[in-house]
MARVOZA-548669 format. One record per residue: x, y, z of N, C-alpha, C in turn; residue in one letter. Coordinates in steps of 0.2 Angstrom, whole numbers, padded with zeros to 4 digits, always signed. Layout:
! MARVOZA-548669
XYZXYZXYZa ...
! end
This chain:
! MARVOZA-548669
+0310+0737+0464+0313+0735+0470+0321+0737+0469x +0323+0741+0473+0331+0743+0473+0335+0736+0474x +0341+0737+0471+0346+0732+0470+0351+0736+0474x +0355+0731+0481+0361+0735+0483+0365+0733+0479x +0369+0737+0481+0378+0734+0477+0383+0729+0482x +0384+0726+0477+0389+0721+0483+0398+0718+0482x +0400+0718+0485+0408+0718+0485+0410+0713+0487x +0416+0713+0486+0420+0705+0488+0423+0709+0492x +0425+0708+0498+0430+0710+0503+0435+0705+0505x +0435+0699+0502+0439+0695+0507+0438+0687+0502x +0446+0684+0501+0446+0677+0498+0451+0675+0498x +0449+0667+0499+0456+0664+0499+0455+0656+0497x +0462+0652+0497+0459+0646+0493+0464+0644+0495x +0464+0636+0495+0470+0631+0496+0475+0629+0490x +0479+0624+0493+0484+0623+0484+0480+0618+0481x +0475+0617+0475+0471+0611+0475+0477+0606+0473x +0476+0601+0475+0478+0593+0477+0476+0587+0471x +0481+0583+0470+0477+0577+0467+0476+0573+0473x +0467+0572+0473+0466+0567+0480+0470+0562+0482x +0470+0564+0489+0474+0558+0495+0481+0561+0493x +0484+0566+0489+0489+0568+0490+0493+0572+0498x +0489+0574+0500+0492+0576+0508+0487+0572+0512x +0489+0567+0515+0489+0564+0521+0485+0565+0525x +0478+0563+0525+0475+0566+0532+0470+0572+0532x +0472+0575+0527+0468+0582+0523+0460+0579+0522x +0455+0580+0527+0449+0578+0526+0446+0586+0524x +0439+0586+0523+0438+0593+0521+0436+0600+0526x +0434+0595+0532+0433+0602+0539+0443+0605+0537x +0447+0602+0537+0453+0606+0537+0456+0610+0532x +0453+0608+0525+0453+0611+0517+0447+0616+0519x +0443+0617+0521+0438+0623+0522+0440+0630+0531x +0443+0627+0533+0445+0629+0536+0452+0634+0537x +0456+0629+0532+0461+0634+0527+0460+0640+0523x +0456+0637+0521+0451+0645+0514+0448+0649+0517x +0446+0646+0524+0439+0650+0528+0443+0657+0531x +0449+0653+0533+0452+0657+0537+0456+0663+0534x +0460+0661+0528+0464+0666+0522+0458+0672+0522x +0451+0669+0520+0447+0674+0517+0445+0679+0522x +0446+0677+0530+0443+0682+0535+0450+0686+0535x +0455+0683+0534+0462+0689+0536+0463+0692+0530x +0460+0689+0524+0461+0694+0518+0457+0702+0521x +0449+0700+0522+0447+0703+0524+0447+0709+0532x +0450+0706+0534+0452+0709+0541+0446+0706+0546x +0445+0702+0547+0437+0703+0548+0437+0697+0553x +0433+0696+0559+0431+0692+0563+0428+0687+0561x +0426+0680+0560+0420+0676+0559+0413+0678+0565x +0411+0677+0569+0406+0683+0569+0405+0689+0569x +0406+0690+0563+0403+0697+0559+0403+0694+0552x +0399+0689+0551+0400+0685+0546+0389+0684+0548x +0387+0687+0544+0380+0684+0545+0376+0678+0543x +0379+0675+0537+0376+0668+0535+0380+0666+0530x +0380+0659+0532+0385+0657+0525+0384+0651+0521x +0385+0651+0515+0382+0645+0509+0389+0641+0509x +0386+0637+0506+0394+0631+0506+0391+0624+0504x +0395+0626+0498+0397+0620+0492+0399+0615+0491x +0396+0609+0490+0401+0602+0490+0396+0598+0486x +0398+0591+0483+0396+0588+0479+0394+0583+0479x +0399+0580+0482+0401+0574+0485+0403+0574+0493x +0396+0573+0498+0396+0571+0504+0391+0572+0507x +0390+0570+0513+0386+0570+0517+0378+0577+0519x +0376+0577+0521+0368+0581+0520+0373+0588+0523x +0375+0589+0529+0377+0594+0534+0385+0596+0533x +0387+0592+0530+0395+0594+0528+0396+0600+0528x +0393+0605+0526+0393+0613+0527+0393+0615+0530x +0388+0613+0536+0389+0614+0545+0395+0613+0547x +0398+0607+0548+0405+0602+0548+0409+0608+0546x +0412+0610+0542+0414+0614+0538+0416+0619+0541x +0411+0624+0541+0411+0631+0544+0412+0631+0551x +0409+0625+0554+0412+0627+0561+0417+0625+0564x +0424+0623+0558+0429+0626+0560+0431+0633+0561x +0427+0637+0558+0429+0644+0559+0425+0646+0563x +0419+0645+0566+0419+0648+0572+0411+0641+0573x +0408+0645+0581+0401+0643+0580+0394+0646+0583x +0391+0650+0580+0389+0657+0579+0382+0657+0579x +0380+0652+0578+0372+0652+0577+0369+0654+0570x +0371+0656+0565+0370+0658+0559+0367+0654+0556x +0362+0656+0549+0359+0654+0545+0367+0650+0539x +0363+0641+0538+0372+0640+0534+0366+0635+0530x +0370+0636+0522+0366+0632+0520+0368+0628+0514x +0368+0620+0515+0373+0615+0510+0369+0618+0501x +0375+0618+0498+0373+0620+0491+0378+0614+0486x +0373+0611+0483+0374+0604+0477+0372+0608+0470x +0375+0610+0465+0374+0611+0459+0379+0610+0453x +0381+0603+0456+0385+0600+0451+0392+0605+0451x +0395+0604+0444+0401+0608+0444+0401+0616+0446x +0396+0620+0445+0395+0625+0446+0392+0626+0454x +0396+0621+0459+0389+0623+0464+0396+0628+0470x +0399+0629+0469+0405+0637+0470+0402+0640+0469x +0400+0643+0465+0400+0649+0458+0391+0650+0462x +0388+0645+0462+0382+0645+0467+0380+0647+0471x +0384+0645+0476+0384+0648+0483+0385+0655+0483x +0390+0657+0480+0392+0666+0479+0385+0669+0476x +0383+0665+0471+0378+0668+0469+0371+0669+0475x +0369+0663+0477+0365+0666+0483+0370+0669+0488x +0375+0669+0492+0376+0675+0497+0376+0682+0493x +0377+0684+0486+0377+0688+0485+0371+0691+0485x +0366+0687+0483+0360+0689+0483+0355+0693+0489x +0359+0687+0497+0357+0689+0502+0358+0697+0503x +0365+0701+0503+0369+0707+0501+0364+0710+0497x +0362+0710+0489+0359+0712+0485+0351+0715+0486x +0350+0710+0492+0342+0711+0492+0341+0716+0501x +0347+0717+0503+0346+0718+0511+0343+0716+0515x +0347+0708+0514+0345+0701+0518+0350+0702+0526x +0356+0703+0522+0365+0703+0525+0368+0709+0525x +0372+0710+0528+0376+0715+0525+0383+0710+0525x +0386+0705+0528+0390+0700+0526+0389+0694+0527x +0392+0690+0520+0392+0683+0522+0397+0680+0519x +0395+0677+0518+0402+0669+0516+0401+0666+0512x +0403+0663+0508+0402+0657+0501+0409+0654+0501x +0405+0647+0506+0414+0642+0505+0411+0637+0502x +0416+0633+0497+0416+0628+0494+0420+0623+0493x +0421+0617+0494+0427+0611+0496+0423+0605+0492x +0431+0602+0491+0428+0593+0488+0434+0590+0489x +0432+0584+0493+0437+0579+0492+0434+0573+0488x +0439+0571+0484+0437+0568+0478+0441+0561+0480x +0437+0555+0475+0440+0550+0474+0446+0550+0466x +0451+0547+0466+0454+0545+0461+0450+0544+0454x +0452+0544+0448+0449+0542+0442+0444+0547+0440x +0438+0544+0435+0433+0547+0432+0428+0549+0439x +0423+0555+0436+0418+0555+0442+0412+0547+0441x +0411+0547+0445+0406+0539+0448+0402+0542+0451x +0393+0537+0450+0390+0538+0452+0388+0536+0459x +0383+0539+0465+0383+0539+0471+0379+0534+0474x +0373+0533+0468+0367+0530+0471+0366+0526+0464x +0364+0520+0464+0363+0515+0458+0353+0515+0459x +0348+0516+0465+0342+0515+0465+0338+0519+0461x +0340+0524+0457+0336+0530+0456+0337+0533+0449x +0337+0535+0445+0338+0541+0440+0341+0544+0440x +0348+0543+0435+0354+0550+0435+0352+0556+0435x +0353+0561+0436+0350+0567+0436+0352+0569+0427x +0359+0568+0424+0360+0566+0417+0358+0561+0412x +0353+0560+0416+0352+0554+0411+0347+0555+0408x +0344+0562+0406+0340+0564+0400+0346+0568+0396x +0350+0571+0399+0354+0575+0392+0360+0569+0390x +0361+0562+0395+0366+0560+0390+0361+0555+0384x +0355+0552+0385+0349+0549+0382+0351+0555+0374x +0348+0560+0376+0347+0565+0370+0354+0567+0365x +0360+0564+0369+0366+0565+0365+0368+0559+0363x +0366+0551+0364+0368+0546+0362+0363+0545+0357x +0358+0551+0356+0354+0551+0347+0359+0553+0344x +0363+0558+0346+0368+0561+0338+0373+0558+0338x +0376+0555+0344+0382+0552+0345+0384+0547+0349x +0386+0541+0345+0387+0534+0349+0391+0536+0355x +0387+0535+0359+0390+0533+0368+0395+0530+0369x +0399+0534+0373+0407+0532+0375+0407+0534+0383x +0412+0530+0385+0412+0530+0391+0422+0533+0393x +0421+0537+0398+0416+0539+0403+0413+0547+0400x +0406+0547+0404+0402+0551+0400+0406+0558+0399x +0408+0560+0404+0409+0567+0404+0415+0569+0398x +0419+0567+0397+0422+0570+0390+0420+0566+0385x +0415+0561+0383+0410+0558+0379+0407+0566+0377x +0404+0568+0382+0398+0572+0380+0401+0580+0378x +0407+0581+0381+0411+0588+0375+0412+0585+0373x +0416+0579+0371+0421+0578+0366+0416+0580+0359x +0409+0576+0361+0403+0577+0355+0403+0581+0352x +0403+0584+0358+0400+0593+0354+0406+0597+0351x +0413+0594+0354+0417+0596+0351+0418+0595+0341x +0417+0588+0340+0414+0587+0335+0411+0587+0331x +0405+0590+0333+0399+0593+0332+0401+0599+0329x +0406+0605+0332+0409+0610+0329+0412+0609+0324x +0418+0602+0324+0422+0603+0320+0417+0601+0312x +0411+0597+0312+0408+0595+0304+0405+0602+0304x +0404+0607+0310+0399+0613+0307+0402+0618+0303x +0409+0621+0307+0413+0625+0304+0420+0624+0301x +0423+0617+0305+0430+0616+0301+0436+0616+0307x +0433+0617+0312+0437+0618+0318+0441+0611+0317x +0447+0611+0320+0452+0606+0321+0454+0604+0328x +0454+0597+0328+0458+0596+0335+0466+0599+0336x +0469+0602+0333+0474+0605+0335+0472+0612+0338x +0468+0614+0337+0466+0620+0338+0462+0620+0347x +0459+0613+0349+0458+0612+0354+0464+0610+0361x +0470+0606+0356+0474+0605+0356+0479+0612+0360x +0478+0617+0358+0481+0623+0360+0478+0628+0365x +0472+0625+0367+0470+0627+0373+0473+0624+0379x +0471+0617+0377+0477+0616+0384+0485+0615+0385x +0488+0620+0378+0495+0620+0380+0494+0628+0382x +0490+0633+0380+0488+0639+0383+0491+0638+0391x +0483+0632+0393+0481+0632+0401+0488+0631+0403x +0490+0625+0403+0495+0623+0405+0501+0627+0405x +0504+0632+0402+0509+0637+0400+0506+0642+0407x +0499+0644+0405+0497+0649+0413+0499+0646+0420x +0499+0640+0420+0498+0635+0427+0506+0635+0431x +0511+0637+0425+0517+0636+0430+0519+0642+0435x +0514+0647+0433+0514+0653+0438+0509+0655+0443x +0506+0648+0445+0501+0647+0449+0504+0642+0454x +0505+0646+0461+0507+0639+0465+0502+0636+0468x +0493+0638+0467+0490+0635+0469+0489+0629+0464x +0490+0628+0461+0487+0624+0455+0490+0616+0456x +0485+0613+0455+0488+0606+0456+0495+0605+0449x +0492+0605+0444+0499+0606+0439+0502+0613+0437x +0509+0611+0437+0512+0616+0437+0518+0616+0432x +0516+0611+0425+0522+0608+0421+0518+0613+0413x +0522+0614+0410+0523+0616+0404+0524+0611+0398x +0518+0611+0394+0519+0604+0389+0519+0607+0380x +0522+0605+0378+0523+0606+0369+0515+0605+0367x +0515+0609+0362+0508+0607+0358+0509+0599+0357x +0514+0597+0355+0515+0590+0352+0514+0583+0361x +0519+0585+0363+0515+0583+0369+0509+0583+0372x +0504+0588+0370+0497+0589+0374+0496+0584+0366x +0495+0585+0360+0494+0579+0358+0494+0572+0358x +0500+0571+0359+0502+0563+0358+0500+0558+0366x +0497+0563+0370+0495+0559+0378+0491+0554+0378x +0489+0553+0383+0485+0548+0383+0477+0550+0380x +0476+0546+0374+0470+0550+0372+0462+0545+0375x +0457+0550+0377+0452+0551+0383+0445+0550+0374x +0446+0554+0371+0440+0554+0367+0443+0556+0361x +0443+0550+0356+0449+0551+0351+0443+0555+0344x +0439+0554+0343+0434+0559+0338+0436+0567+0338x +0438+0567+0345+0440+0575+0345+0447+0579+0347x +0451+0572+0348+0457+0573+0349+0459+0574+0355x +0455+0572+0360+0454+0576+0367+0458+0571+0373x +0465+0574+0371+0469+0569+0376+0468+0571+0385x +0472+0568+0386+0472+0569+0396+0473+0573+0396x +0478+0578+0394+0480+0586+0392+0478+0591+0394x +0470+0587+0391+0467+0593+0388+0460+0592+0394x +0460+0589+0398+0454+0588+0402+0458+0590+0410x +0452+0589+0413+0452+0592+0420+0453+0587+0425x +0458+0586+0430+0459+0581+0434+0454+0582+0440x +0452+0577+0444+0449+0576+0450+0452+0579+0454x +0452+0582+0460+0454+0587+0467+0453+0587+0472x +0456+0587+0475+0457+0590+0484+0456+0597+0483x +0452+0600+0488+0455+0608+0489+0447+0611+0490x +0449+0619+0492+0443+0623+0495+0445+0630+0492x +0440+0635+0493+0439+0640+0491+0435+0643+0495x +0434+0652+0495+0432+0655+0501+0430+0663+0498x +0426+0667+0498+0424+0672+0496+0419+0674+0500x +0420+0682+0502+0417+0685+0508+0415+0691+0506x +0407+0691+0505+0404+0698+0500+0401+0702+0506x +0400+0709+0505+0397+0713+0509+0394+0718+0506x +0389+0722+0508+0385+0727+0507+0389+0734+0506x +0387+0739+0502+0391+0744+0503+0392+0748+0511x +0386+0748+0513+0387+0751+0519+0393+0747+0523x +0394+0740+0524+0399+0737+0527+0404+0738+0526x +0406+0741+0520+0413+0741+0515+0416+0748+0520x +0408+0753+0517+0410+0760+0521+0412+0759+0529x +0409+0756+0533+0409+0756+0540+0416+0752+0542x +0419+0749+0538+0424+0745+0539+0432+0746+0534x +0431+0752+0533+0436+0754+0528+0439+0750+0521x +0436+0746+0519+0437+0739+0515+0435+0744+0508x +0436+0748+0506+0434+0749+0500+0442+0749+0494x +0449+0751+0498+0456+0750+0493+0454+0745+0492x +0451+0738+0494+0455+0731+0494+0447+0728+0491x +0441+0731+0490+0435+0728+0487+0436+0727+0479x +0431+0722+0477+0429+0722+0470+0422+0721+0470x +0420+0723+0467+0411+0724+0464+0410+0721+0461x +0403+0716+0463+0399+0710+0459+0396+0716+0453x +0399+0720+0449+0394+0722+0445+0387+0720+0439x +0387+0712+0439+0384+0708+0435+0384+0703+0437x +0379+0698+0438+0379+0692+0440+0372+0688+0438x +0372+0682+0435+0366+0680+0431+0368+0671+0431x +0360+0667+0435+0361+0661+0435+0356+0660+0430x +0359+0654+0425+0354+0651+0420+0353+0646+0420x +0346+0642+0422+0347+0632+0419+0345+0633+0414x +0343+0626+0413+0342+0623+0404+0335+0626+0403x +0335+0628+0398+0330+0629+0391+0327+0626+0387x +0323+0627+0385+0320+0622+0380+0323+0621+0374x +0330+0625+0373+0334+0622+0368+0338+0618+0368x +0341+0616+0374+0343+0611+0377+0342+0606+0375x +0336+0602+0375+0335+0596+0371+0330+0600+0364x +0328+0604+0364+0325+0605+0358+0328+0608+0352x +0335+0609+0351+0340+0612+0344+0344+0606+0343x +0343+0599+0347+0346+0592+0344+0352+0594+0343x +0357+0599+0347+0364+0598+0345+0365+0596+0352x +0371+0594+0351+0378+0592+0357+0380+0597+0360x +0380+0602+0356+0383+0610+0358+0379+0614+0365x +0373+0613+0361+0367+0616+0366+0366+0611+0373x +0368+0605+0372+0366+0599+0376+0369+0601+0383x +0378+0602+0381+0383+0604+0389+0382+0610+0390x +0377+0616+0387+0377+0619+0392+0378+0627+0387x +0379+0627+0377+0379+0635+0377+0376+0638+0377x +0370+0637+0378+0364+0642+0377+0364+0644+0385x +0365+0640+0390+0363+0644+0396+0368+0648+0395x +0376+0647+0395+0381+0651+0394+0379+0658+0391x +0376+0658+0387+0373+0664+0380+0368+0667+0384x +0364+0663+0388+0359+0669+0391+0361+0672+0397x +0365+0669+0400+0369+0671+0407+0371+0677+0404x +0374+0676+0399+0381+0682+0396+0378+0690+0396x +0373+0688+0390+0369+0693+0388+0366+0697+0394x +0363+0693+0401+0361+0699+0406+0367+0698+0410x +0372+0700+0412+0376+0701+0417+0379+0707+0412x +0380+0706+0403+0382+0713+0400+0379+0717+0401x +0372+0715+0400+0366+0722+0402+0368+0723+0408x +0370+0721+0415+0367+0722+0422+0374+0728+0422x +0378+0723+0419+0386+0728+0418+0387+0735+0415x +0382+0735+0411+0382+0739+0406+0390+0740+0401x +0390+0732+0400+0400+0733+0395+0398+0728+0391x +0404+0725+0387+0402+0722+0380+0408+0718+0381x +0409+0713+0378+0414+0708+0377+0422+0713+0377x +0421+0716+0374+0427+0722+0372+0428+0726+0378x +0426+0726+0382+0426+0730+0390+0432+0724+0394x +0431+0720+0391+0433+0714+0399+0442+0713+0399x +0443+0714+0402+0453+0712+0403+0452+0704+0404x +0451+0701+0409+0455+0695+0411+0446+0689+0412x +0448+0684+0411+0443+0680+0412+0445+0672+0413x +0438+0669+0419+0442+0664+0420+0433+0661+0419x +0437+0655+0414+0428+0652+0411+0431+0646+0412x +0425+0640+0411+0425+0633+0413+0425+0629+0408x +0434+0628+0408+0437+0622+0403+0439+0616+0407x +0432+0612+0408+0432+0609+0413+0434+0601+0404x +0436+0603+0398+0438+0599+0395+0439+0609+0389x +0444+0606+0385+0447+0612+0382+0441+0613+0376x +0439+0607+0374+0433+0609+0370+0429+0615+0372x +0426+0613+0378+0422+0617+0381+0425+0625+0381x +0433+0625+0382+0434+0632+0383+0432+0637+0373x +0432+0633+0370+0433+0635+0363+0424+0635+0364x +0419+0632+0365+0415+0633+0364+0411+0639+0368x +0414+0642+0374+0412+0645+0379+0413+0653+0376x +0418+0651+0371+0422+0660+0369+0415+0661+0364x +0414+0657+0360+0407+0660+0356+0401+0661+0361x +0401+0657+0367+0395+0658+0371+0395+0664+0375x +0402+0666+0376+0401+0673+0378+0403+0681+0374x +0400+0678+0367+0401+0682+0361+0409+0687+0362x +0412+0681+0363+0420+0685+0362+0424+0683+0354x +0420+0681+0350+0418+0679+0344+0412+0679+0342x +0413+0678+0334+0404+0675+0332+0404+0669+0331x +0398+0665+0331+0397+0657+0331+0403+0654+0325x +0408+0649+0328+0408+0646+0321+0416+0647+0323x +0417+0655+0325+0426+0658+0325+0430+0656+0330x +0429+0651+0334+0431+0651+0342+0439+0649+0339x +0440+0645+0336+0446+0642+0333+0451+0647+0331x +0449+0654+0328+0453+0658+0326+0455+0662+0330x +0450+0663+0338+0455+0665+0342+0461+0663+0344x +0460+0654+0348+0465+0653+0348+0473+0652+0344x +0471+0651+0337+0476+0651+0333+0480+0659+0332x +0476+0664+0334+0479+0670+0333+0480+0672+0340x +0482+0668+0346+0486+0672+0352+0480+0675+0354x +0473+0678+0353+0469+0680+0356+0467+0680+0365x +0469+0674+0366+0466+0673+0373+0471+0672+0378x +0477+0673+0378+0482+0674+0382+0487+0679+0382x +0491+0680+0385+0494+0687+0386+0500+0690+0379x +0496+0696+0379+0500+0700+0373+0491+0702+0369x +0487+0696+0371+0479+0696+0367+0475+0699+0366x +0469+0700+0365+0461+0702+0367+0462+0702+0373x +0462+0695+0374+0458+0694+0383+0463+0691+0386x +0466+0689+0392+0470+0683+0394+0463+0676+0398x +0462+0672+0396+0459+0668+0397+0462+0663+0403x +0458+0663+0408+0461+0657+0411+0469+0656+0415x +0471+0664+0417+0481+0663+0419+0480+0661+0425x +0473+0658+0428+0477+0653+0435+0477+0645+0432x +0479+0644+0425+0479+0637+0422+0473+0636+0419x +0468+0636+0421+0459+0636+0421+0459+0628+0426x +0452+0625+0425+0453+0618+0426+0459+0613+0425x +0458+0615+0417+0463+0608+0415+0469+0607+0421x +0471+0615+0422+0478+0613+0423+0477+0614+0432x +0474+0619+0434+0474+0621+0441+0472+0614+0446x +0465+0614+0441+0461+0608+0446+0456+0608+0444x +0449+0603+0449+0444+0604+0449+0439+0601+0454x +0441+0603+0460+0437+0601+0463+0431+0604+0464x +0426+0600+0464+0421+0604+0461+0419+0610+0465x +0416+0609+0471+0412+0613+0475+0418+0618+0475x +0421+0619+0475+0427+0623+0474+0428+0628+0467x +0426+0627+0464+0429+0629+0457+0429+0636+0457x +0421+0636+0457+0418+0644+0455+0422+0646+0461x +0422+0646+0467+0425+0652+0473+0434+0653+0471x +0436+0647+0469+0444+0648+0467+0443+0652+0460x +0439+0653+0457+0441+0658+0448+0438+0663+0453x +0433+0665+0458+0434+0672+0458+0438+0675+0463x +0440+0671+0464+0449+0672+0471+0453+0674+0464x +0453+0672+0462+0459+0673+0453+0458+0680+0453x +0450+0681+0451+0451+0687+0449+0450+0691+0452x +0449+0691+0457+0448+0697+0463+0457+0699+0464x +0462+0693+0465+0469+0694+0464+0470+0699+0458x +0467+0696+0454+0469+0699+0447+0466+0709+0443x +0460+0710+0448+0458+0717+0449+0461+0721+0454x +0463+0717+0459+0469+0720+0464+0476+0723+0462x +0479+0720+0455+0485+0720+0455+0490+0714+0459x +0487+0709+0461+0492+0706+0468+0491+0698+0463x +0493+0699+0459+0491+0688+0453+0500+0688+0452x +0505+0694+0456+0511+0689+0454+0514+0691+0448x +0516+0685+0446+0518+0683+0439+0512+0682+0432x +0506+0680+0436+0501+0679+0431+0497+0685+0430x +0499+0691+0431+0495+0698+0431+0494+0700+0426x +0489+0702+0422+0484+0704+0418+0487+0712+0418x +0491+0714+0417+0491+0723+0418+0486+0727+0417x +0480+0726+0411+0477+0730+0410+0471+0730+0415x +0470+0724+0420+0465+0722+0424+0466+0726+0430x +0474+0728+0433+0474+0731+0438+0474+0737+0438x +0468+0740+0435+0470+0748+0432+0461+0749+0436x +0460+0757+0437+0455+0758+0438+0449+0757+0433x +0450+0755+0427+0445+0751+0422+0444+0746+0420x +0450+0740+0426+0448+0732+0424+0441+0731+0425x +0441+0726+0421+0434+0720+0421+0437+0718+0421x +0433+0711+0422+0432+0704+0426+0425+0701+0423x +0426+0694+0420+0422+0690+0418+0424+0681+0421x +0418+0679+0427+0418+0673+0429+0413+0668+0425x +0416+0661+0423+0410+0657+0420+0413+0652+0422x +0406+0648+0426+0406+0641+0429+0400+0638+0427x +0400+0633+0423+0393+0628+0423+0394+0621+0427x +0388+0619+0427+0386+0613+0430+0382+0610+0425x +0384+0604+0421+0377+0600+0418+0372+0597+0422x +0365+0599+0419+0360+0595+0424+0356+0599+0424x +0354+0607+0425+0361+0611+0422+0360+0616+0425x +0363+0623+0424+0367+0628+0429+0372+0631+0425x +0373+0637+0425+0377+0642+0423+0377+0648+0427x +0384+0651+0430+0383+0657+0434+0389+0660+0431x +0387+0664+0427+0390+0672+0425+0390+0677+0430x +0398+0678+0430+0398+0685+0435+0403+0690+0433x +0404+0696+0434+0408+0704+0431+0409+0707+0437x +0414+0707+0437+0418+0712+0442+0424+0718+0440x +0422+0722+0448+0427+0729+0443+0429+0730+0449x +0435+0734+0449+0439+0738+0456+0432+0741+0461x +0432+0742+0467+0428+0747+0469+0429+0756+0470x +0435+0754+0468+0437+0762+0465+0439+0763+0460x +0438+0767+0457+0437+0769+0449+0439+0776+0450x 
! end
């Protein structure tokens, strides 16, 4: 079966918020915002928009509907998409697909979340957590802490640290990285610049791995917007100076090593990362060493150190050596994360995945500003997107100029 090729034509994303921070901002107006950026990025009308996916988390069954028909109201195929943190990164993934297979020749991937304050909480108390077999399986290696979510990196962070010798300082410098990117990001929810010693000394969240507030991802207000098209539409519509090519894109759940390699590591999610990796390099035909700029899911900095081994931007064990060596931010290998990543930009969830690939679709354009990647805006940038969901979900995606 032939595979079309498919393009971003059009993106756009709100400034993410710490919830209830603007007054009144419910989500029909955070999707509406994005919605609309991305059709003028694109030049394009909402009816020539053929169906759209639309992510959210936390809300109602139709909120998608809701949602989109602030931008218009069309009759179109719309469809609510939940995949936990990764449920962004999701939607693109199916509307890409619709493109890919010659379902569409355009559609839409919006994703929003208006969020409550604090940790995430659960919805429903009558029924079985959907986590509640990978946090069972990690409160065998590791006494249970609340709240779960930086319990269950923090784990695995520590998990790393007795395998190979990694240090929480070394985690620690992740999120002075993120945060050093985030002052040159005006959409980012934080925009402050902190000392190593400051990201240490905060308020510590999961002290076995040093993993202060710092270094974790705040709750969110905000939307994102990403509008792919078929080659033919690029061609008919003159969109090819301003396109970028999904050149690779690959979603992984859990495998059986997930609960079956009995680590912490495997548990949040790096084996899906690892296999996602390996077919979108194949689909790409490039290798770690190809990639300019990358925006991956340091939805806790742990996670960012554990994701560089899962997308073999090291070997198992080295992730710590990047960072101590300037590797992952500008002057480096790779610049990782210059819209702040989570920790510092945000994270609202449905949101996430379509705001990193607004980042880098900016950042393959040459238009990221202050946070430009030089080597990205060249006609041989790559682009490497990484969003997970536990429960679980991983979407890996590769982008490149559409002229070369």
């Amino acid at each position: 079966m032939g595979r079309n090729r498919v393009f971003v034509v059009g993106v756009g994303m709100t400034k993410f918020e710490k919830p209830g921070a603007r007054e009144g901002w419910d989500y029909p107006a955070m999707a509406a915002e994005a919605g609309t950026k991305a059709l003028a990025d694109a030049g394009l009308r909402y009816d020539q928009i053929e169906e759209a996916h639309v992510g959210f988390v936390f809300g109602e069954s139709t909120s998608g509907q809701r949602a989109v028909y602030e931008l218009g109201m069309t009759g179109i195929p719309i469809t609510n998409v939940n995949n936990n943190c990764s449920t962004g990164s999701t939607a693109l993934y199916l509307a890409a697909r619709s493109i890919r297979g010659g379902l569409a020749d355009c559609a839409l991937a919006l994703g929003f979340e208006k969020m409550q304050p604090g940790s995430l909480a659960t919805s429903y108390e009558d029924r079985e957590q959907p986590l509640m077999r990978h946090i069972q399986a990690e409160a065998e290696l590791f006494e249970f802490a609340f709240p779960p979510a930086p319990w269950m990196f923090g784990a695995a962070g520590v998990e790393h640290m007795q395998r190979y010798g990694t240090t929480t300082e070394q985690f620690a410098k992740i999120g002075e990285k993120n945060h050093r990117h985030s002052v040159n990001n005006p959409y980012a929810q934080f925009q402050d610049e902190y000392t190593l010693d400051e990201v240490t000394s905060a308020k510590m969240i999961y002290e076995p791995a040093g993993l202060t507030r710092l270094q974790c991802s705040p709750t969110s207000d905000g939307s994102g917007a990403v509008i792919v098209a078929s080659e033919r539409f690029v061609d008919e519509h003159d969109l090819a100076a301003q396109a970028v090519e999904i050149v690779g894109q690959a979603m992984v759940t859990d495998l059986a090593s997930t609960f079956g390699d009995h680590s912490a590591i495997t548990i949040v999610g790096a084996d899906m990362t690892r296999h996602a990796a390996r077919k979108v390099y194949e689909q790409a035909g490039i290798g770690p060493d190809d990639i300019d700029v990358i925006e991956l899911h340091d939805c806790f900095s742990v996670n960012e150190l554990l994701t560089y081994e899962a997308l073999s931007l090291c070997g198992e064990g080295e992730g710590g050596k990047l960072i101590d060596a300037g590797d992952t931010t500008y002057g480096g290998r790779w610049v990782v994360n210059p819209s702040g990543g989570l920790i510092s930009k945000g994270h609202p969830l449905g949101a996430t995945g379509l705001a990193q690939a607004t980042e880098l679709t900016w950042q393959l354009r040459g238009t990221a500003d202050k946070r430009q990647v030089d080597s990205a805006a060249t006609t041989s940038g790559i682009a490497l997107q990484h969003n997970i969901g536990l429960g679980g979900a991983v979407v890996v995606t590769a982008y490149r100029p559409a002229q070369r």
